[in-house]
Kinemage of the C-alpha trace (Angstrom):
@kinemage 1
@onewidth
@group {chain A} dominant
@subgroup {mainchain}
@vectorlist {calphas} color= white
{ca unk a 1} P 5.031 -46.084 -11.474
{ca unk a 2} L 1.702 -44.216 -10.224
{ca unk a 3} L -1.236 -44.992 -12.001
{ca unk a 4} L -2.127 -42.694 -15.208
{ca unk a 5} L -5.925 -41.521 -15.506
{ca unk a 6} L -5.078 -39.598 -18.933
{ca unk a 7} L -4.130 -42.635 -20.646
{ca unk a 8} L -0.164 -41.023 -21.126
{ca unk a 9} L 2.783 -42.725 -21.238
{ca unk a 10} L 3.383 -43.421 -17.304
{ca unk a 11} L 6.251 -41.331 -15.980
{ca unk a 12} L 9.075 -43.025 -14.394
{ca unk a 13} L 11.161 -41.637 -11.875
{ca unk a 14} L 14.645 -42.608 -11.120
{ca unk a 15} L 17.472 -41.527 -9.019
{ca unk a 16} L 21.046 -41.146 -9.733
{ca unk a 17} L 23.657 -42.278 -6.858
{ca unk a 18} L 25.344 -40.030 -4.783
{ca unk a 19} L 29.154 -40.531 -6.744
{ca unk a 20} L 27.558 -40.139 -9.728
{ca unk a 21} L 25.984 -36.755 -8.542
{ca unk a 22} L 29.690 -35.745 -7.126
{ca unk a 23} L 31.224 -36.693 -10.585
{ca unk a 24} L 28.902 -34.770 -12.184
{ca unk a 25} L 29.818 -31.648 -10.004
{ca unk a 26} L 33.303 -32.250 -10.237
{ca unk a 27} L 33.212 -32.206 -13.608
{ca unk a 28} L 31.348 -29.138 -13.892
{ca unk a 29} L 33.660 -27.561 -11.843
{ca unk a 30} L 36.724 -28.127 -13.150
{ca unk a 31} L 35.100 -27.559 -17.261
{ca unk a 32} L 35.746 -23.535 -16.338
{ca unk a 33} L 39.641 -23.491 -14.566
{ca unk a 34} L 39.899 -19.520 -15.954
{ca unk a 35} L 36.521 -18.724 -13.892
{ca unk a 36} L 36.490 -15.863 -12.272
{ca unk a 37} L 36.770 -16.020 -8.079
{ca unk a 38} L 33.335 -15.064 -6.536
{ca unk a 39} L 32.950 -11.547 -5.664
{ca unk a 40} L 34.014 -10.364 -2.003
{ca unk a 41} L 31.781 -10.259 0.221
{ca unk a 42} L 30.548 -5.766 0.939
{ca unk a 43} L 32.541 -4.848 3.690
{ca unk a 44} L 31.005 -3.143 6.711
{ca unk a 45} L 30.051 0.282 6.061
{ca unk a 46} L 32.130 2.740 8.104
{ca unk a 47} L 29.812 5.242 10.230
{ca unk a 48} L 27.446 7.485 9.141
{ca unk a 49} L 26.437 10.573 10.441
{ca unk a 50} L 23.714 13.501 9.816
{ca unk a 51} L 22.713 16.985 10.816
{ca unk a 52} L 19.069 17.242 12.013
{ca unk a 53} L 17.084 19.988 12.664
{ca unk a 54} L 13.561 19.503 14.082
{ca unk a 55} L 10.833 21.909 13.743
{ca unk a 56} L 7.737 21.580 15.783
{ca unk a 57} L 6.875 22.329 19.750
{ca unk a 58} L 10.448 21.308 20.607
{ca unk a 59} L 11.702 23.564 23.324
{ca unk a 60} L 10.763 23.784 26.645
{ca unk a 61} L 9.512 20.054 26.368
{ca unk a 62} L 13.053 18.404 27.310
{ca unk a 63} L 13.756 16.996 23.994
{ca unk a 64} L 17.620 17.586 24.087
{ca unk a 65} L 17.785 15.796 27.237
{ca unk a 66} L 15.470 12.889 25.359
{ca unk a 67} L 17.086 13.318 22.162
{ca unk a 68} L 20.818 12.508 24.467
{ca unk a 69} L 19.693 9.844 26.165
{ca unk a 70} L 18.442 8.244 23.229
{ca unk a 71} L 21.045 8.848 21.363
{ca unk a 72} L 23.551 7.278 23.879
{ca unk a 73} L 21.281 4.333 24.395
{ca unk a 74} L 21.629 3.858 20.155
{ca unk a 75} L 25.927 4.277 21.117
{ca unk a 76} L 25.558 7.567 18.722
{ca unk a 77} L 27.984 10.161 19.243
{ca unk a 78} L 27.266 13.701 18.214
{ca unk a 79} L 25.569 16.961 20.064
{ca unk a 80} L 21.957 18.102 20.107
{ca unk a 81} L 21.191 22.025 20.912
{ca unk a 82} L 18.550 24.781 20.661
{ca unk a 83} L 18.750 27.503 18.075
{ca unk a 84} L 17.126 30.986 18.825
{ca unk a 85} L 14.417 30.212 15.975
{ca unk a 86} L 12.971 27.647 17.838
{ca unk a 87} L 14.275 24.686 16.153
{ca unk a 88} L 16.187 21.882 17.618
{ca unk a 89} L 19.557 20.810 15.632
{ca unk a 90} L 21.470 17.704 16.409
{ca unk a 91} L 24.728 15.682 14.838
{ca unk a 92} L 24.313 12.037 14.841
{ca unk a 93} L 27.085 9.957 14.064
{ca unk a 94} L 27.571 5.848 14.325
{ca unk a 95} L 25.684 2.795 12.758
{ca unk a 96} L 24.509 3.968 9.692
{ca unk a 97} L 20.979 1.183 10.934
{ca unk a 98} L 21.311 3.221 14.585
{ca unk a 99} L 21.910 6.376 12.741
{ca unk a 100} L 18.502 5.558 10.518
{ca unk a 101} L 16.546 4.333 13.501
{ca unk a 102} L 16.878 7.521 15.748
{ca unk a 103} L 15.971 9.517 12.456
{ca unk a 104} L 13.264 7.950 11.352
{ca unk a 105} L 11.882 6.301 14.448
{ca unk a 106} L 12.867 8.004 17.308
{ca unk a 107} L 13.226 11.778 16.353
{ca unk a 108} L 9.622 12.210 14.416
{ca unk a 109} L 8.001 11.123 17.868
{ca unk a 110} L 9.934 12.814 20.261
{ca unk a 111} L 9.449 12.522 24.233
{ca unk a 112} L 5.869 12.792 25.666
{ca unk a 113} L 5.148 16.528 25.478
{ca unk a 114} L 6.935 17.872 21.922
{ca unk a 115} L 5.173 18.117 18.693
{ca unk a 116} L 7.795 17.282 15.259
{ca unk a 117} L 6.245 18.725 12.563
{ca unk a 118} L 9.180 18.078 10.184
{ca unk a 119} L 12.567 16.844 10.587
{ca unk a 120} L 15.504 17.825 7.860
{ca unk a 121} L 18.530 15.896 7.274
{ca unk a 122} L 21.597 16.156 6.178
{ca unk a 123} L 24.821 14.108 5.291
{ca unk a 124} L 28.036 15.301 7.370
{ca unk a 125} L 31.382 13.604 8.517
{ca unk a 126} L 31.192 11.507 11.189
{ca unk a 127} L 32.763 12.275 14.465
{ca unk a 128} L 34.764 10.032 16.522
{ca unk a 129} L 32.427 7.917 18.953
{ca unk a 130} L 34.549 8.564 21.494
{ca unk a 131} L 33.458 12.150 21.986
{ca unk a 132} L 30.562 10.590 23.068
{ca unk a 133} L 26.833 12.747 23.046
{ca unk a 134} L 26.388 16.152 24.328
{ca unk a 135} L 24.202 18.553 24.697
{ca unk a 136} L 25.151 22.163 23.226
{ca unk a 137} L 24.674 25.246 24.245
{ca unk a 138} L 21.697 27.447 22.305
{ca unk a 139} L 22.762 29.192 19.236
């Protein structure tokens, strides 16, 4: 018993034994036999993949070449090109958590010399990963 300074009842604290604990969560168990089995656990989400197209100073800086190599270091598959307005475009397609990183990590900063001003996504099928990453000829 500890020591009371209120002048309450003291408290008394006890402890059950461990087979009465198990009884007690057998019993519990077993009171429900029509329960329901707990739900499966979320399977893996298959791949994801997106169309980007990057606006900014993005040509002439060597972002496809960046945006491949990054993109195979992430195991992405998917192409990355030029397009006559001066935009960048790009399929990813893989992890949907490698697929998030290289959007919103990776492509916003670009290598050393570019400039994003906005990046715009957008869901498409995934290809196969083992097409691999290439880069595209300009549109």
């Amino acid at each position: 018993m500890l020591p009371s300074s209120s002048g309450a009842a003291p408290i008394h604290r006890f402890r059950l034994h461990p087979r009465a604990v198990a009884a007690v969560r057998r019993s519990m168990a077993s009171a429900n036999p029509t329960a329901a089995p707990p739900p499966p656990l979320p399977s893996t989400p298959g791949p994801k993949a997106v169309h980007v197209v990057v606006k900014g100073r993005v040509q002439g800086v060597g972002f496809r070449g960046w945006t491949a190599e990054t993109a195979e270091s992430l195991d992405l598959a998917g192409w990355v090109r030029n397009r006559r307005d001066g935009t960048v475009e790009a399929l990813l397609s893989g992890d949907p958590a490698k697929v998030d990183e290289m959007v919103s990590r990776h492509i916003p900063v670009g290598p050393p010399a570019s400039a994003v001003t906005s990046v715009v996504t957008s869901p498409v099928d995934p290809v196969p990963p083992s097409l691999g990453f290439e880069i595209k000829f300009t549109l």
